[in-house]
C-alpha positions as CSV (number, residue, x, y, z in Angstrom):
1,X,-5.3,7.4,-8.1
2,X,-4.0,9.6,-5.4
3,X,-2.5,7.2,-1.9
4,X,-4.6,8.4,0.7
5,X,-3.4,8.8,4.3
6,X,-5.4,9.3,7.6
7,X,-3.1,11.1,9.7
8,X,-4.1,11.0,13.3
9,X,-3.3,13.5,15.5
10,X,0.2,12.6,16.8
11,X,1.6,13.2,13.1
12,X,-0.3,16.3,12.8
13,X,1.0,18.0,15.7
14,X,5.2,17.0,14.7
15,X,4.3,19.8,12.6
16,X,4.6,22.2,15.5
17,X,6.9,20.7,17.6
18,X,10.6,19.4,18.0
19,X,10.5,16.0,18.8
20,X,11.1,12.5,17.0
21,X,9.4,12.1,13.3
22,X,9.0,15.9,12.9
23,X,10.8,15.4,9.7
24,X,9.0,12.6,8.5
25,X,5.8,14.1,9.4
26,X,7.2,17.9,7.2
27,X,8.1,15.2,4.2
28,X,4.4,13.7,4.4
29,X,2.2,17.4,4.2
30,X,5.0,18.6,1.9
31,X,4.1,15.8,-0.5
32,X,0.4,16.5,0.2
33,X,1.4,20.2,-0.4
34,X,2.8,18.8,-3.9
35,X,-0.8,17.3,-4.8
36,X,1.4,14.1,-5.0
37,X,-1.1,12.2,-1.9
38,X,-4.2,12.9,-0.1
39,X,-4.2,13.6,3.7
40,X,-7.3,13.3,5.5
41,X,-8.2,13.8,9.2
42,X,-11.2,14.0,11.3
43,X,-12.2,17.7,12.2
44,X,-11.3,17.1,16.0
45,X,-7.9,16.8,14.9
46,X,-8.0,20.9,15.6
47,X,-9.0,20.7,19.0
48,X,-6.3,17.5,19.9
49,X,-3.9,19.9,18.7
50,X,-4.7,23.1,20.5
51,X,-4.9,20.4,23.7
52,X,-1.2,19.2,22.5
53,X,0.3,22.6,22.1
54,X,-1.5,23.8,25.6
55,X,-0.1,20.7,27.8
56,X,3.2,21.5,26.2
57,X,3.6,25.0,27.9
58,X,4.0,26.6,24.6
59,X,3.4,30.7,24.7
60,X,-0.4,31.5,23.4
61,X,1.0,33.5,20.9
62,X,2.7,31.0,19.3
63,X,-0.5,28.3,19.5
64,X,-2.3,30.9,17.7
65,X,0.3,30.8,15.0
66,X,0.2,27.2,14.9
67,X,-3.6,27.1,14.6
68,X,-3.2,29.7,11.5
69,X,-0.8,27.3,10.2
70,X,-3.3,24.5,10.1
71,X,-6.5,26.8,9.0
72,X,-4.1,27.6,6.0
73,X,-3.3,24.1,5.5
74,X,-7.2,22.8,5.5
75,X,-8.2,25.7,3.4
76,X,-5.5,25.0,1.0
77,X,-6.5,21.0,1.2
78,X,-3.2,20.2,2.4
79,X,-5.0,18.1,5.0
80,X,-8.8,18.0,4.4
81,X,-10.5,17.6,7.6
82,X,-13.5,15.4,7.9
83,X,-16.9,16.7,9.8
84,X,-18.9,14.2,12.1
85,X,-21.4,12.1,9.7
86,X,-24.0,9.9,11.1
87,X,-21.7,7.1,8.8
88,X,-18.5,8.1,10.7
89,X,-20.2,8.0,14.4
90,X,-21.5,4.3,13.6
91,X,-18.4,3.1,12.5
92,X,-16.4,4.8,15.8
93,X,-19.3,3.2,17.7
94,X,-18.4,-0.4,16.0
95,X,-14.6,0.3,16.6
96,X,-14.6,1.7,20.1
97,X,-16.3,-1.1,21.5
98,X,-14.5,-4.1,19.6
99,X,-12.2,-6.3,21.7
100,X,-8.6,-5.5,21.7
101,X,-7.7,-8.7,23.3
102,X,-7.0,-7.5,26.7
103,X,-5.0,-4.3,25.3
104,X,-7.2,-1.7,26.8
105,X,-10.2,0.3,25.4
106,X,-10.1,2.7,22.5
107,X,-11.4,5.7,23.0
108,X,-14.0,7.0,20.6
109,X,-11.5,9.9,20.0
110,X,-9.1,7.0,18.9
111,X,-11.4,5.0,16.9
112,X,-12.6,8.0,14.5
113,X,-9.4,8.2,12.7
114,X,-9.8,4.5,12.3
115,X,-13.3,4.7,11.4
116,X,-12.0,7.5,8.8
117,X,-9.6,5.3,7.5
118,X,-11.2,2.6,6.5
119,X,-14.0,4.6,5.2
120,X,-11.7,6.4,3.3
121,X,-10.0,3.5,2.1
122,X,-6.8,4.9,3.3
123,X,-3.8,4.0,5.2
124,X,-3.8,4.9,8.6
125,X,-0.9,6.9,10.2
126,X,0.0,7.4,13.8
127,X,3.3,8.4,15.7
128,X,1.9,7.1,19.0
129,X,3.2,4.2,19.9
130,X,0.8,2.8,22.6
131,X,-2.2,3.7,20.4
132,X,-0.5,1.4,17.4
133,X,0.0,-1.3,20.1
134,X,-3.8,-1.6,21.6
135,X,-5.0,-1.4,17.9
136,X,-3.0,-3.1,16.1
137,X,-4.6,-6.0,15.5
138,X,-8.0,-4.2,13.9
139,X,-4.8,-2.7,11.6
140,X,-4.0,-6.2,10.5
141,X,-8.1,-7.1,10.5
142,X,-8.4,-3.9,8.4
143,X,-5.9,-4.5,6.3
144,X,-6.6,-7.7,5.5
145,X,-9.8,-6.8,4.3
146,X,-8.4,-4.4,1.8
147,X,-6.0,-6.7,0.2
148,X,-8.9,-9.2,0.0
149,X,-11.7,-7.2,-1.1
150,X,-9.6,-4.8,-3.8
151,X,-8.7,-7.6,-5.2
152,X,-11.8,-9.7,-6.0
């Protein structure tokens, strides 16, 4: 069975832009490109990125190439992108309103990809580094539950 990867947005958008990780994050849909993992991502992931690439001064021209990009990559199921489910809502409900111990509320954009992720049963990726220290400990909650649970 296929790894499966929830990507949130801030790996996503490396894909466009020259900064730190851009490499690691062309290795990562290369691989998906080589059918040899599965990226997912929730469908707002399109409009985070058109929001990236617009606060980043970038000419509209190229945005709309960078959109095409992505189109092409979902249609080709490079990155298959996940629509709102009544399931997915609940579980962004549960996660957006958990206790970070004192590390700041999660937005409900935020907690989708989590909510994804451990719907998917995946392995959550972000390149933002005050995201993965606010949430980290539902990381170590979540992934203590899949160690546990796929293993009984």
């Amino acid at each position: 069975m296929k790894k499966k990867f929830i990507v949130d947005t801030s790996v996503t958008v490396k894909l466009f832009l020259e900064e730190e990780g851009a490499d690691l994050a062309d290795k990562l849909f290369e691989q998906a490109k080589d059918e040899e993992i599965l990226l997912f991502a929730p469908t707002l992931t399109s409009y985070e990125v058109l929001n990236t690439l617009v606060k980043e001064n970038i000419p509209n021209e190229e945005i709309q190439e960078h959109l095409r990009m992505l189109k092409d990559y979902t249609e080709a199921k490079i990155i298959n992108l996940v629509d709102y489910s009544e399931t997915l809502a609940l579980k962004t409900l549960e996660i957006a309103t958990m206790d970070t111990k004192g590390k700041g509320h999660i937005s409900s954009y935020d907690a989708t990809f989590h909510a994804l992720a451990m719907l998917q049963q995946g392995i959550f990726l972000t390149a933002d580094k005050k995201h993965y220290e606010k949430t980290k400990i539902l990381l170590a909650l979540f992934y203590f539950w899949r160690i546990f649970f796929d293993n009984v």
